[in-house]
C-alpha positions as a printed NumPy array, in Angstrom:
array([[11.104, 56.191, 11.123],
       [14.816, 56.891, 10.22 ],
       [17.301, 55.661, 12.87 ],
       [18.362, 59.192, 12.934],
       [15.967, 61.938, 13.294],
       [16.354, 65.5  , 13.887],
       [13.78 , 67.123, 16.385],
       [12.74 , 70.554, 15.866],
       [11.428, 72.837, 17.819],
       [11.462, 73.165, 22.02 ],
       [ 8.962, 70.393, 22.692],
       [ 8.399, 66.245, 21.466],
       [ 5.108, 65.019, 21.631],
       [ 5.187, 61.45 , 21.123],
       [ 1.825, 59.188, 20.673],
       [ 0.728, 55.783, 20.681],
       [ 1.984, 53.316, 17.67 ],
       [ 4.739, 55.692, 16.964],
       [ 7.523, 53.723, 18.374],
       [ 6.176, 49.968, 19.   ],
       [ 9.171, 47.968, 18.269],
       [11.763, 50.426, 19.89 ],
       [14.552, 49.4  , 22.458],
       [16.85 , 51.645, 22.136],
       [16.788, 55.461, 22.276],
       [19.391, 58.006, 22.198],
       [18.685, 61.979, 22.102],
       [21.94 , 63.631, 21.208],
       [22.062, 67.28 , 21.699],
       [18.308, 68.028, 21.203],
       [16.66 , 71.477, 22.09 ],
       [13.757, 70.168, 23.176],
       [12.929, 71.864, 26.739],
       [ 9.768, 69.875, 27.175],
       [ 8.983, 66.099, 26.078],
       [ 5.735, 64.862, 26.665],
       [ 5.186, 61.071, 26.246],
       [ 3.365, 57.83 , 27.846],
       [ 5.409, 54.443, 28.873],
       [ 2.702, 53.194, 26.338],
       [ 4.358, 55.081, 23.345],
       [ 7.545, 53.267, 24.159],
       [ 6.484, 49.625, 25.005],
       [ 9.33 , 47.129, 24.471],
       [12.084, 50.457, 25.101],
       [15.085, 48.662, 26.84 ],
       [17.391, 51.302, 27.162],
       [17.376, 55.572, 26.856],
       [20.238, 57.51 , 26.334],
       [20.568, 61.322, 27.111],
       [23.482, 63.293, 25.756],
       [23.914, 67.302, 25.866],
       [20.345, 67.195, 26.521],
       [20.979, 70.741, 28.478],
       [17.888, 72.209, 27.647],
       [15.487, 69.3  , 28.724],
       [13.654, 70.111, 31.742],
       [12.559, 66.495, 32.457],
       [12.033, 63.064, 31.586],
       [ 8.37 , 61.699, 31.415],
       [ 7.805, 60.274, 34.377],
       [ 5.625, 57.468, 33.454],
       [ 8.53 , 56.065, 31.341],
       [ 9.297, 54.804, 34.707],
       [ 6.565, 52.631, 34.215],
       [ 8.152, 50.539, 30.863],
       [ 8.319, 47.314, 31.919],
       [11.119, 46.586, 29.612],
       [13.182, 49.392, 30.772],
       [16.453, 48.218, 32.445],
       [18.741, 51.664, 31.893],
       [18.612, 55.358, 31.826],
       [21.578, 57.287, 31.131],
       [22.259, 60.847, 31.397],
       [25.815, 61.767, 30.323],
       [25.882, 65.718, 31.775],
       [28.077, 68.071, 33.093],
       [28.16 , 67.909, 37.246],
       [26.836, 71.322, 37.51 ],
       [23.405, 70.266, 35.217],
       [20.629, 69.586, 37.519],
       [19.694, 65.721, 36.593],
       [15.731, 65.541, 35.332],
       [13.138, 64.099, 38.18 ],
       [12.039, 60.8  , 37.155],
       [11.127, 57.525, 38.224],
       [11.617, 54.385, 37.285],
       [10.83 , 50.933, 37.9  ],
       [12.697, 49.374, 40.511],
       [14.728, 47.011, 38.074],
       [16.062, 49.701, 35.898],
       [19.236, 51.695, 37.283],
       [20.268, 54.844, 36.37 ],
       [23.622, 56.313, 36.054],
       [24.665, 59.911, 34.962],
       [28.43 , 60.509, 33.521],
       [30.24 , 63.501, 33.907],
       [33.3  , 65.266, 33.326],
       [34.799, 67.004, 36.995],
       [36.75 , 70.042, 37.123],
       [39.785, 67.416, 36.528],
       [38.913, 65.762, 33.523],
       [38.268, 62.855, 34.687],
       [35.354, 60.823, 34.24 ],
       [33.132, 60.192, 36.999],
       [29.495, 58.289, 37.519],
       [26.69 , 58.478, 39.684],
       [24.505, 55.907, 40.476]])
C-alpha cells in the first residue's frame, strides 16, 4: 500500500494483514463518517494522526487496545466535538486547535 492513499466513500473498513508493519498513520481531510477497525489490524501502530477529519464520528475504540500505541492526535477546530475513544493508559492524547484569536492552543 502507497504511503498516500485516497479513501473513498463515507466509511473504512479495515481487516486483518492489511496494515502489519504500520506505525504511523495520518488521515488528512477524509470523508469518512464511519471507520470500523480492530487494534489487531493495526499491530505495531505507534502513532495516529487526525487532521480535518470533520466528518468522522469516532475512532475505533479498541485501537485503545494497541499495545504499541503511545499518541493520538486530533488537530480540530474548538467547536468540533472530539471522537469517544479509549486508549491504553501509556498513550496520551492531545487535540490542537485554532481559538477565536488565532492562536494555537492544546488539550491534553
Amino acid at each position: 500500500m502507497s504511503p498516500d492513499v485516497s479513501l473513498e466513500g463515507k466509511r473504512w473498513d479495515t481487516s486483518e494483514g492489511e496494515f502489519l508493519e504500520l506505525k504511523f498513520l495520518e488521515l488528512d481531510g477524509v470523508q469518512i463518517s464511519q471507520w470500523n477497525a480492530s487494534s489487531d489490524h493495526f499491530p505495531k501502530l505507534e502513532r495516529l494522526v487526525l487532521r480535518k477529519c470533520h466528518h468522522l464520528k469516532n475512532i475505533p475504540s479498541s485501537l485503545g487496545d494497541i499495545s504499541t500505541l503511545v499518541m493520538i492526535e486530533e488537530f480540530c477546530h474548538k467547536t468540533t466535538e472530539l471522537p469517544l475513544f479509549s486508549v491504553s493508559e501509556k498513550a496520551s492524547t492531545i487535540c490542537r486547535y485554532t481559538d477565536v484569536n488565532g492562536e494555537s492552543k492544546n488539550d491534553l
